[in-house]
MARKOL-947141 format. One record per residue (C-alpha): residue number from 1; residue in one letter; x, y, z. Coordinates in pm, whole numbers. Each point is the difference from the previous one (the first is absolute). Layout:
     k   r        u        v        w
   NUM   A        X        Y        Z
...
***
This chain:
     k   r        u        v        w
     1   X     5874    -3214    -7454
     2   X     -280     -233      141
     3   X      -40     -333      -42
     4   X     -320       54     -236
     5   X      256      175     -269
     6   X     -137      374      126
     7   X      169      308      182
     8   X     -145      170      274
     9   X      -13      312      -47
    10   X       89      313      256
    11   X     -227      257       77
    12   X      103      338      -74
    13   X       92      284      230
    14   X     -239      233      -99
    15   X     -304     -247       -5
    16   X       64      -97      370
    17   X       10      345      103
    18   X     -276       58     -163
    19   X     -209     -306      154
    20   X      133      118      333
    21   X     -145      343      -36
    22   X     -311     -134     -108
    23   X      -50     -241      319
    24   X       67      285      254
    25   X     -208      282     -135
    26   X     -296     -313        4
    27   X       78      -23      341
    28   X        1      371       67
    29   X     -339       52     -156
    30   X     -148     -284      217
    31   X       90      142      301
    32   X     -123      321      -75
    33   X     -356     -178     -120
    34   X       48     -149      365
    35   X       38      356      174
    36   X     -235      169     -209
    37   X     -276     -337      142
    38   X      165       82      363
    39   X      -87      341      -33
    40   X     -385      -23      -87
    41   X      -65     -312      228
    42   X      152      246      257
    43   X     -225      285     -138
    44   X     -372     -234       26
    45   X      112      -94      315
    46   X       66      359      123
    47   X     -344       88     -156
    48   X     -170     -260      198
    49   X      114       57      311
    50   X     -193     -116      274
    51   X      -22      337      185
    52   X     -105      202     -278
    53   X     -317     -259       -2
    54   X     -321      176      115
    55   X     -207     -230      188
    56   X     -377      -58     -105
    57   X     -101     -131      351
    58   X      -34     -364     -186
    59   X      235     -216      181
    60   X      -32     -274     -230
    61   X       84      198     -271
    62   X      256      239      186
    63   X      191     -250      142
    64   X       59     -237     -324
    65   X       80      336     -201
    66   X      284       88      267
    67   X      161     -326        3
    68   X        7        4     -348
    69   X      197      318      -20
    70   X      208     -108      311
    71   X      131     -329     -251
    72   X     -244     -287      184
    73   X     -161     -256     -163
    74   X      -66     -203      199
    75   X     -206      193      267
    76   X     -284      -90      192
    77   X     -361       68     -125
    78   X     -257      190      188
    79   X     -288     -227       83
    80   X     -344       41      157
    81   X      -26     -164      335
    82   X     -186     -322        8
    83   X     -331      -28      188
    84   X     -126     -315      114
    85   X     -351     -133     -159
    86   X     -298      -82      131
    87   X      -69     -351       23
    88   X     -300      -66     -231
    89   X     -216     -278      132
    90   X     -105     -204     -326
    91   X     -392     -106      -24
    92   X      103     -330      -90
    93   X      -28     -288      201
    94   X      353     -140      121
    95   X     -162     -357      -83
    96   X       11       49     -395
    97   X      309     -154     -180
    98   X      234      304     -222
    99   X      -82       15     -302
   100   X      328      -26     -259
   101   X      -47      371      -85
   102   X       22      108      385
   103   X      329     -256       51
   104   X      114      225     -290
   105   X      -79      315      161
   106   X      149     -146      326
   107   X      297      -72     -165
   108   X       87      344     -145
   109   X     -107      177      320
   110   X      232     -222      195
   111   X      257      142     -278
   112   X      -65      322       72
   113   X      -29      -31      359
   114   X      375     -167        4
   115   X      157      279     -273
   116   X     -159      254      246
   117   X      148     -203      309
   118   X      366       79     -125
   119   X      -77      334     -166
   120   X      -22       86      355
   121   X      331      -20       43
   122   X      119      247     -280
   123   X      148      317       67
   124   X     -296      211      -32
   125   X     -141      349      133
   126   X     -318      -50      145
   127   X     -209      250        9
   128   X     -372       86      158
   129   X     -206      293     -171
   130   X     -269      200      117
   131   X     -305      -67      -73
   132   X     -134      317     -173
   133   X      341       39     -183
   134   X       94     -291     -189
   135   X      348      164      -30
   136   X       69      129      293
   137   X      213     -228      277
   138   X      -85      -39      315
   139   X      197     -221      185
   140   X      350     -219     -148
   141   X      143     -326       49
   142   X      345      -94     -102
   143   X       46     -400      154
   144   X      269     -226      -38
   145   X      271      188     -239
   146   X      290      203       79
   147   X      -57      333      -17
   148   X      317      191     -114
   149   X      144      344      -13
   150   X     -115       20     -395
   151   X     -350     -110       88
   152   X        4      290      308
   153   X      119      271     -175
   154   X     -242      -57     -313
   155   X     -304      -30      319
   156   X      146      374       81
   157   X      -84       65     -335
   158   X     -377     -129      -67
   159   X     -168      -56      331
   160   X        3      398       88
   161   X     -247       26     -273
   162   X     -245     -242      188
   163   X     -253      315      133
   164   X     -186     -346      187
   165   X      282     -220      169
   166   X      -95     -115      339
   167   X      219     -273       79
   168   X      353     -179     -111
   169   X       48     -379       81
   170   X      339     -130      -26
   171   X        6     -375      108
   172   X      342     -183      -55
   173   X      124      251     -213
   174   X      378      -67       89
   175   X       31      377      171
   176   X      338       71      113
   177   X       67      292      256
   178   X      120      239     -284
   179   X     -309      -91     -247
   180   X     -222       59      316
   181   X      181      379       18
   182   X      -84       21     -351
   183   X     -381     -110       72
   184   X      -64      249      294
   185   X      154      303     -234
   186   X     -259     -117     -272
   187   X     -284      -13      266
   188   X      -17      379       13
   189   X      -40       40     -377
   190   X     -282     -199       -8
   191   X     -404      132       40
   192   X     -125      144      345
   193   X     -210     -320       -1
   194   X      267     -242       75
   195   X      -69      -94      364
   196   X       84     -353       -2
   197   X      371     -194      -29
   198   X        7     -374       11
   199   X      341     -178       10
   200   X      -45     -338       83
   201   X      317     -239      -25
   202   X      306      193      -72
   203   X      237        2      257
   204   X      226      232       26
   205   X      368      -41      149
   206   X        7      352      188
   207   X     -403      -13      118
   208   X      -45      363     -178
   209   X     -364       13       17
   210   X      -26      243      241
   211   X       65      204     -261
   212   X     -375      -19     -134
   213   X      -69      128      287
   214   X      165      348        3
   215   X     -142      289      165
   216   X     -184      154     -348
   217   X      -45     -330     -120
   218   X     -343       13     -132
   219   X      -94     -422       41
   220   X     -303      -66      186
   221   X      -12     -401       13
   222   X      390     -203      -42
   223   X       -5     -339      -36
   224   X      332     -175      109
   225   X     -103     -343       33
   226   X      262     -286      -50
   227   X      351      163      -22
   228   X      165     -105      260
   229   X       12      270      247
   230   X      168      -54      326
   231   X       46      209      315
   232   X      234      289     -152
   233   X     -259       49     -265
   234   X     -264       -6      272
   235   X      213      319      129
   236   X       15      196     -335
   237   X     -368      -38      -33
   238   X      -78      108      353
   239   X      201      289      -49
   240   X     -186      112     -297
   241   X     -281      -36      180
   242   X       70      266      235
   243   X      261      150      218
   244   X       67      256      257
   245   X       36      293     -244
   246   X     -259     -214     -274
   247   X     -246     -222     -144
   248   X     -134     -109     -302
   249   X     -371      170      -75
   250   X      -90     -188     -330
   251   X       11     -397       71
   252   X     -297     -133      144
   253   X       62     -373      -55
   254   X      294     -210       44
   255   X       49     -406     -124
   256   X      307      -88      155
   257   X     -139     -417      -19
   258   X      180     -268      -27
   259   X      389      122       66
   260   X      216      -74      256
   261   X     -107      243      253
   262   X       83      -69      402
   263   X      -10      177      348
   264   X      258      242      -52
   265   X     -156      113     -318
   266   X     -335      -34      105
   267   X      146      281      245
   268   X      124      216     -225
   269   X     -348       -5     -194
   270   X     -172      137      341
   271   X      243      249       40
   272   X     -139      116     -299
   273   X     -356      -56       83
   274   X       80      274      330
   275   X      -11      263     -233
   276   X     -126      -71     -308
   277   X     -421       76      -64
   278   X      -16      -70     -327
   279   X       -5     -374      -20
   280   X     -325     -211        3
   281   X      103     -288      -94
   282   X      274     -212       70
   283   X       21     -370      -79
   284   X      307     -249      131
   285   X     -123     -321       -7
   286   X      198     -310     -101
   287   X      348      139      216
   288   X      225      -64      247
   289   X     -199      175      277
   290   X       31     -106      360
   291   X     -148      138      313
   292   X      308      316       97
   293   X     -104      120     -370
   294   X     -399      -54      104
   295   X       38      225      323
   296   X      179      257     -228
   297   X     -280      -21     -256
   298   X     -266        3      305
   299   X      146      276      202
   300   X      -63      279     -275
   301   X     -373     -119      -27
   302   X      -25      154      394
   303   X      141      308      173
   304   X      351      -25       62
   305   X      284      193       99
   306   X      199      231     -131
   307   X      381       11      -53
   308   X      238      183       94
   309   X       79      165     -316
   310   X     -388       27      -90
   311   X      -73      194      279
   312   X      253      273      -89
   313   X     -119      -15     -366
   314   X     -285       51      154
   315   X      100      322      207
   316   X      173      139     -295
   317   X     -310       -9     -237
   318   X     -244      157      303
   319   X      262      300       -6
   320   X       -2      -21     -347
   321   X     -407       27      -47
   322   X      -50      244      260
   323   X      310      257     -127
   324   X     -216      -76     -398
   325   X     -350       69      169
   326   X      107      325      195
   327   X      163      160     -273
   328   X     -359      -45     -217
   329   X     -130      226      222
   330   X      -43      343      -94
   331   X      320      238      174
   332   X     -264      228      234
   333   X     -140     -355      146
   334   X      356     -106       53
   335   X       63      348      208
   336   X     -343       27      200
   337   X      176     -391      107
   338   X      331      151       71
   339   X     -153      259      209
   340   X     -218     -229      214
   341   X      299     -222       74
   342   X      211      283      101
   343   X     -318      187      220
   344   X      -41     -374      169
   345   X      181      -18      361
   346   X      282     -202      -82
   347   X      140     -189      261
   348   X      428     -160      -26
   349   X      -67      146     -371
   350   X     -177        4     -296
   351   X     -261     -242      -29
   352   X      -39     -328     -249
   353   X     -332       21     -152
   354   X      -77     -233     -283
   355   X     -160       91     -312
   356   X     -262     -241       95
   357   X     -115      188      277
   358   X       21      332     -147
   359   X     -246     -110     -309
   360   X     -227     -193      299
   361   X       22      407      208
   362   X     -104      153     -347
   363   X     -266     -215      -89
   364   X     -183       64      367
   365   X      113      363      -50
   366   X     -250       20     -339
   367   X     -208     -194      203
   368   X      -60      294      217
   369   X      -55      223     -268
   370   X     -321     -151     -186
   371   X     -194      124      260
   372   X     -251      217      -50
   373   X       43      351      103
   374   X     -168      315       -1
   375   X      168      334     -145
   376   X      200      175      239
   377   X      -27     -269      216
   378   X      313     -224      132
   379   X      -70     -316      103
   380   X      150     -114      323
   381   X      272     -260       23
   382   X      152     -233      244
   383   X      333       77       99
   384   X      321     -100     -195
   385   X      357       15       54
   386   X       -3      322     -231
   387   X     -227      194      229
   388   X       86      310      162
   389   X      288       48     -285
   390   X      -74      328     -218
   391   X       19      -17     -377
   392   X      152      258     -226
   393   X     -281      -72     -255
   394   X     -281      130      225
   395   X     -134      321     -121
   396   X       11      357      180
   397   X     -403       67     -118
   398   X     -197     -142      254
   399   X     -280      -25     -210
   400   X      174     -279     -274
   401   X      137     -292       37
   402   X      240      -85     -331
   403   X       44     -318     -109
   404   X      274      -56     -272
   405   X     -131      -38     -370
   406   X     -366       55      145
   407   X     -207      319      -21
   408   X      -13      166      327
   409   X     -342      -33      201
   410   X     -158      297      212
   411   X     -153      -94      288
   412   X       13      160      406
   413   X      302      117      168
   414   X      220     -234      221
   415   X      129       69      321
   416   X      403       15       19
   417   X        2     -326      237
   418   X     -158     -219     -349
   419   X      322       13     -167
   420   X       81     -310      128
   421   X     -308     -147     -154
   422   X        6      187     -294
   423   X      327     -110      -75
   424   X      -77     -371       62
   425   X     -264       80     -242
   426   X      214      133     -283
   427   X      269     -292       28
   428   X     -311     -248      -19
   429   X     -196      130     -296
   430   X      397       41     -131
   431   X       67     -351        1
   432   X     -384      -72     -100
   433   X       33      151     -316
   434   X      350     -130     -109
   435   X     -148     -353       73
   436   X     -297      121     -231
   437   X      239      103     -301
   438   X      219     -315       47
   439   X     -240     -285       84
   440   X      -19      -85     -395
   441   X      346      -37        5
   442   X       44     -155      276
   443   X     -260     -263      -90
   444   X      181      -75     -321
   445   X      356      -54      221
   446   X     -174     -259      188
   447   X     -169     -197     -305
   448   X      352       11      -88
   449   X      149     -131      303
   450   X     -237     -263       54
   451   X       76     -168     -343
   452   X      391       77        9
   453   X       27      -33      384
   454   X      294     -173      145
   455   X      -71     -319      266
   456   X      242      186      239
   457   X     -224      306       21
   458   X     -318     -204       92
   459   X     -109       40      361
   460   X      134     -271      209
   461   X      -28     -177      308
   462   X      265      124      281
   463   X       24     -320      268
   464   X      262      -22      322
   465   X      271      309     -189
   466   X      -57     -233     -345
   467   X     -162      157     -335
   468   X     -243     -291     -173
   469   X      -88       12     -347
   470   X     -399     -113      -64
   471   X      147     -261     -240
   472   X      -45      -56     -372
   473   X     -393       -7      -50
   474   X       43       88     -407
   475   X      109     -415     -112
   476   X     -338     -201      -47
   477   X      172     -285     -149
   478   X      266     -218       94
   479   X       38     -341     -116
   480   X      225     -211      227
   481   X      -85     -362     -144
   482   X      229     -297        9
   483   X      307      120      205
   484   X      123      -71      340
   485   X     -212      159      265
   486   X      -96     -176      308
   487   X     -273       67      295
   488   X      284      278      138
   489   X      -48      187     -341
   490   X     -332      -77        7
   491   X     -126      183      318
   492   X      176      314     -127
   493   X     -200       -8     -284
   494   X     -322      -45      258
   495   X      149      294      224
   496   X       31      206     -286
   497   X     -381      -99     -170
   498   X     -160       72      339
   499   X      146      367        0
   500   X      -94       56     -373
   501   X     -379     -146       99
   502   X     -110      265      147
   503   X       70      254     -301
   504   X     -240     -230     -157
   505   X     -310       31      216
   506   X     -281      180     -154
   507   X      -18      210      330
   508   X      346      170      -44
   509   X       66      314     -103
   510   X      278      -55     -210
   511   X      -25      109     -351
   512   X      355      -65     -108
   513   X      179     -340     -107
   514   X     -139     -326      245
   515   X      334     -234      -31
   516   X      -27     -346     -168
   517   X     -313     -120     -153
   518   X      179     -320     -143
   519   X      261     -202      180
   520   X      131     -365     -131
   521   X      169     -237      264
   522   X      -88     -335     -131
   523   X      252     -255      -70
   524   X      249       50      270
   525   X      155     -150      255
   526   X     -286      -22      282
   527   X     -337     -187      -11
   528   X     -274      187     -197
   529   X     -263     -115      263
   530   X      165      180      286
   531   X     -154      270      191
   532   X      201      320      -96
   533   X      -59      -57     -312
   534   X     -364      -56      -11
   535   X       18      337      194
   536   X      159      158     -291
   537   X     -227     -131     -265
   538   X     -306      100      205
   539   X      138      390       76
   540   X      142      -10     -419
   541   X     -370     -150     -115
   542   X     -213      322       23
   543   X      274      218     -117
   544   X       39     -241     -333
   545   X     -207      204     -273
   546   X        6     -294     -225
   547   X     -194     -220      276
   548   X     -178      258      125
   549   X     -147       64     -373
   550   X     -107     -357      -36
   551   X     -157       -2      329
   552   X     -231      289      -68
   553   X      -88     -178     -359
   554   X      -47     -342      175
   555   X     -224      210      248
   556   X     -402      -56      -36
   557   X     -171      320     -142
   558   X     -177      202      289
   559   X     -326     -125      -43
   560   X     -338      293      141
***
């Protein structure tokens, strides 16, 4: 009994069983209310995944719908590029006081200007559109975030549907060497048009860029400015830029500014210049450059001389051409050949005759041929090796004269001694008309070598038992400012210019590439006033075509 005078009373069995059963199958039906909420979040989710999305070609409006259905919310937004505008000279003089309503004005542009200031800074796609299309991208900008695996693999997802990209800037981005894997497998996915890479100020730990610079890599113009590359990336890049067994044929400009760049990887980039004739333009300024990397830069600008393993590269792919070329010709060509090598006298055995010199004996052997003749006539020729051998194609009527795939001509009987002629005759007009039927062809092989043709099979320059390259006449800029290069550098350069000069003078016959047409020394280690290098700029000022074109503007009309 309490102290109030009441009894507290027990519950009963039953009703706390009861109460018990009550609480748990509460429980129960709350998880299941929980499952069954798992279980259709699960189910929009699935319906909204990101690679069931079919992109419009809208980035602004493709990219915000795939974050949403990859779970961000707090994504970047895709903004239009900022232009700079005109400055507007005001009619006003700058005498008269403001007026309060232009001090208000002032004061809410100076707002604007300072919200716009630090909107700068916010994580935003920038974007540039063409001009006809509103909607359609040209060129993006992506400055000053991390970009992330996430924001990667939803790119892989919406810029394949830009028909118009041209060009991908990534500036301080935070690339890593496995998001900059993931970037160059995205690359292919992307339009045709995309020529042009720009990843300024991400360094990478391993130097992987070479890797945008893969045989089919399809960039025209990488920019690699700021990221810290030293000699062994130097390397990587010069072997992507070519090697004994390769080069890159797509990239024809190269920003390698402002790295860490010295002599032993300036060497490495003219081991790939040797090769490589793809590059135009090639820019490392702001380095580490001193004058051994200088004469390694200068020496491919000139004939120079080949290696060791070059020249047997270069052995291999003569073989190689003339074993392709002889089997295009047709099989009876290939025998009438055979024959005339084994008919030759052969002196200490059979004779090495180079394809060369075959097609050079074939070409004066049509020669022959277009002369007129009358019928039943043979036209007397000088003597040849192959005189006095008799052929088992000339004919027993001595009234015709058969000439394969031709109709056969009447004309007077020969005497048995023409045979000789007769069958100098037949091989001649032979050979004539196989170069007839081919010459298309063989036109169309040598468009095609001259645009695919290797450096090693151009003709060079044989000096004292030594094979000489003519030097790389394809680069037309390089931009050498602010390194290390003194006057010993510098005459290299002026050795170098004075052999490219005269590919420039309007009285050569050169129609292919004329070397460097722009060349940038200043702000190194040697006086600009000294005499090599006003040499330079005077060879390098008719070649510029930006100085030339102001000249002839600046230039008084021809006056009658």
């Amino acid at each position: 009994m309490s102290e109030t005078g009441t009894v507290a009373r027990t519950p009963r069995p039953g009703a706390q069983k009861s109460s018990g059963t009550t609480a748990k199958k509460g429980e129960r039906a709350a998880k299941e209310k929980a499952v069954v909420a798992v279980q259709q979040l699960m189910g929009e989710e699935e319906s909204r995944n990101p690679e069931e999305y079919q992109c419009t070609g809208v980035l602004e409006a493709d990219f915000a719908e795939l974050c949403t259905r990859s779970g961000y919310t707090d994504f970047p937004k895709v903004v239009t590029r900022p232009r700079p505008h005109p400055i507007s000279h005001s009619s006003a003089s700058t005498s008269e006081k403001p007026t309060l309503d232009d001090q208000r004005l002032s004061a809410s542009c100076s707002l604007f200007s300072l919200e716009s200031k630090y909107g700068f800074f916010w994580p935003t796609i920038q974007v540039e559109l063409e001009q006809d299309d509103g909607k359609a991208v040209k060129e993006i900008y992506i400055r000053g975030w991390k970009v992330e695996e996430r924001i990667l693999a939803i790119f892989s997802n919406c810029l394949p549907a830009l028909s118009q990209l041209q060009a991908i800037n990534l500036w301080k981005v935070g690339l890593t060497d496995d998001t900059l894997s993931t970037f160059i497998a995205l690359l292919p996915l992307c339009s045709p048009t995309l020529r042009k890479v720009s990843l300024e100020g991400n360094p990478l730990p391993k130097q992987s860029y070479h890797k945008l610079m893969a045989m089919d890599s399809t960039i025209v113009h990488l920019s690699l400015r700021n990221n810290n590359i030293d000699d062994y990336g130097a390397q990587l890049l010069g072997q992507a830029l070519s090697t004994l067994h390769g080069s890159n044929r797509t990239l024809v400009s190269l920003n390698l500014a402002f790295n860490y760049i010295g002599d032993k990887g300036a060497g490495h980039l003219a081991d790939g210049l040797r090769l490589n004739r793809s590059l135009l333009w090639l820019s490392l300024a702001h380095n580490h450059i001193q004058d051994k990397g200088a004469l390694k830069l200068a020496e491919v600008l000139h004939p120079f001389e080949l290696t060791h393993p070059e020249v047997v590269e270069r052995r291999r792919l003569l073989l190689e051409k003339a074993a392709q070329e002889w089997s295009r010709w047709p099989t009876s060509s290939r025998q009438a050949e055979a024959r005339m090598e084994r008919e030759k006298p052969q002196i200490g055995g059979v004779s090495n005759v180079t394809l060369v010199e075959k097609m050079q004996s074939m070409k004066t052997l049509k020669g022959l041929t277009k002369k007129k003749e009358k019928p039943g006539e043979v036209v007397k020729k000088e003597k040849s090796p192959t005189q006095g051998v008799p052929k088992k194609e000339d004919t027993t009527k001595p009234g015709k004269v058969t000439i394969p795939e031709q109709k056969p001509s009447k004309g007077k009987g020969t005497k048995p001694g023409n045979k000789e002629k007769r069958s100098i005759l037949l091989e001649s007009e032979h050979l004539g008309q196989i170069l007839d039927s081919s010459q298309h062809a063989k036109h169309q092989l040598v468009a095609e070598a001259t645009e695919l043709i290797n450096p090693l099979l151009e003709p060079m320059e044989h000096r004292d038992g030594k094979v000489f390259m003519p030097g790389n006449k394809v680069l037309l800029y390089l931009n050498l400012l602010r390194n290390r290069i003194t006057e010993v550098g510098l005459e290299a350069f002026l050795t170098a210019v004075q052999y490219q000069a005269q590919f420039a003078k309007p009285k050569s016959a050169s129609k292919g590439p004329v070397g460097l047409l722009w060349l940038s020394l200043a702000k190194n280690c040697f006086d600009p006033q000294c005499p090599m290098n006003i040499m330079i700029q005077e060879l390098m000022l008719p070649k510029d075509p930006i100085k030339v074109k102001l000249k002839d503007e600046e230039a008084p009309p021809f006056s009658t």
